[in-house]
Every structure is written in C-alpha cells, then in structure tokens.
C-alpha positions as CSV (number, residue, x, y, z in Angstrom):
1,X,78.6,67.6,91.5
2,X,79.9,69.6,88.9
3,X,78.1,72.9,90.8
4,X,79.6,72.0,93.9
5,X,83.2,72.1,92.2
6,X,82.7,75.3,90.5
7,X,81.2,77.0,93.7
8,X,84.5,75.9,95.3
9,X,86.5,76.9,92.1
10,X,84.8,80.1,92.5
11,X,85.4,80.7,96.2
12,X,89.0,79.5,96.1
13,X,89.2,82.6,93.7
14,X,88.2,84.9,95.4
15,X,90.1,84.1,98.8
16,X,93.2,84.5,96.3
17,X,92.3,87.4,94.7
18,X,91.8,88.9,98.4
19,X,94.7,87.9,100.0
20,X,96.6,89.6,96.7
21,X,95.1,92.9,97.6
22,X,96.0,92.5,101.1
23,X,98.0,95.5,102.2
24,X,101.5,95.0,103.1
25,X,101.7,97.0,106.0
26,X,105.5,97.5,105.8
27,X,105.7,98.6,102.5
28,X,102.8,100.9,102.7
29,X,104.6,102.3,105.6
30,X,107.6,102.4,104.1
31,X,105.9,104.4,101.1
32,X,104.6,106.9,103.8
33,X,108.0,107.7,105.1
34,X,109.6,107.9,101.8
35,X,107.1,110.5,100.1
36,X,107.0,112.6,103.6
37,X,103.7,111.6,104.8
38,X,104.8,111.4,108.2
39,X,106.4,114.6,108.5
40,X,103.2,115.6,109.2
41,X,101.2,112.3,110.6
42,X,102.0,109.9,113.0
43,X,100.2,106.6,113.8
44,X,98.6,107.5,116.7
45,X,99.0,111.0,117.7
46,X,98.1,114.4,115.4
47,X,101.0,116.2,114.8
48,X,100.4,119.3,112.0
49,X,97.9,117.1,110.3
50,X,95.4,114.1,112.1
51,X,96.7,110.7,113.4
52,X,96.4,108.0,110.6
53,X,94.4,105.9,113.2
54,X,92.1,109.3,113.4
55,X,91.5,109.0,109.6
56,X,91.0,105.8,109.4
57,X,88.4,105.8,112.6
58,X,86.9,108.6,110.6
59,X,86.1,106.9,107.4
60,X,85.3,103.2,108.9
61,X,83.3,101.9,106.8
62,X,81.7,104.8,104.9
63,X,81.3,104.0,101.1
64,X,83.5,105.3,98.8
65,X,86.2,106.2,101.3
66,X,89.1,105.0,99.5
67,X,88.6,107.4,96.6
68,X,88.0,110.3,98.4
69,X,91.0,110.4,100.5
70,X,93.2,109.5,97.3
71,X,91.8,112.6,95.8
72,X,92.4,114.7,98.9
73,X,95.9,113.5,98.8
74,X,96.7,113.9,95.3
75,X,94.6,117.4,95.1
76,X,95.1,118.4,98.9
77,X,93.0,119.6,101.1
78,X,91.7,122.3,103.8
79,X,89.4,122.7,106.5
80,X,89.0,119.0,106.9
81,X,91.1,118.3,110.3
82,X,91.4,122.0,111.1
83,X,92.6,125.3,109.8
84,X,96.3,124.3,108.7
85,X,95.9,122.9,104.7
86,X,97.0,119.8,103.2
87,X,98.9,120.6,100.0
88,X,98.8,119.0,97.0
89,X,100.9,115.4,96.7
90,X,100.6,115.0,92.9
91,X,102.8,114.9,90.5
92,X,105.4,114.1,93.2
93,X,103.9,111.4,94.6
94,X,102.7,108.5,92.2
95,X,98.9,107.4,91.5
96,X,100.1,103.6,92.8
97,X,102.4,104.9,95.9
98,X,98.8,107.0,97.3
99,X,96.0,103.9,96.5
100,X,98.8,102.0,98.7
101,X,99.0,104.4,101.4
102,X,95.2,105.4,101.5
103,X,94.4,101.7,101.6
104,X,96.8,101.0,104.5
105,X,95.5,104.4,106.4
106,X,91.8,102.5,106.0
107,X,93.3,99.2,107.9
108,X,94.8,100.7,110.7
C-alpha cells in the first residue's frame, strides 16, 4: 500500500511540476513583441528572418534544440535561414525573456 501511495505521490508531482513549465503562450508572445522579435518573424509567414512555425517544424523533436536556439539568439547567427544575419540579442535581451521565447517558438 504504501508503494502504491508514493507512486501516486510521485506522479501527482510530476504532472505539477509540468504544468508549472507549461508555456504561457501570451506572455511569451508578448515577450517577442516587446524585445523586437517580430520585427523580423511572424507566426506563419518569413519575413527578413524564418516563420516561428518554420523553426519550430525545423527543430521538432531534435535533442538539445532548446539550447541551441537560445544560444543563436543570444550570440546571433548567419547562414542558417539564408544569407541575411541574425544579430546578436544579448545583453539587451534577458537570459529568462529568450528560454521563454525559445521554448514558446518549440510549441508552436
């Protein structure tokens, strides 16, 4: 009995602890908009740089995605998506406001 409750214990944790690193769509959007992300992507269509929906469709599932699109967006990028570069989003952008935005890009 006592295993049963702490299997349960156990998965009732980790369905909270997931649902606290859900992404709020809203606010990660909002975050896009506010540190100029989409000046230069959209949702759907590529305007100077890919659609988010592109980015995301590219890294689907490939290990270690997250992290490497929060470097290219901190460090910028080129050659990527095309000739036209992605420059640099760090210091102006914070460390939290990109893992948000990266994370949200990776759900659409």
């Amino acid at each position: 009995m006592k295993a049963i409750m702490r299997i349960l214990m156990s998965a009732g944790c980790l369905l909270m602890a997931g649902q606290a690193a859900a992404v709020d769509a809203k606010a990660a959007e909002s975050l896009a908009q506010k540190n100029g992300c989409l000046a230069c992507h959209a949702l759907k269509q590529k305007v100077i740089g890919p659609a988010l929906q592109d980015i995301a469709a590219k890294y689907r599932g490939e290990p270690g995605a997250e992290a490497k699109l929060i470097g290219r967006v901190k460090n910028g990028t080129s050659g990527v998506w095309g000739p036209v570069p992605m420059g640099p989003n760090s210091p102006q952008v914070k460390d939290e406001d990109i893992k948000v935005i990266v994370q949200w890009i990776l759900t659409l």
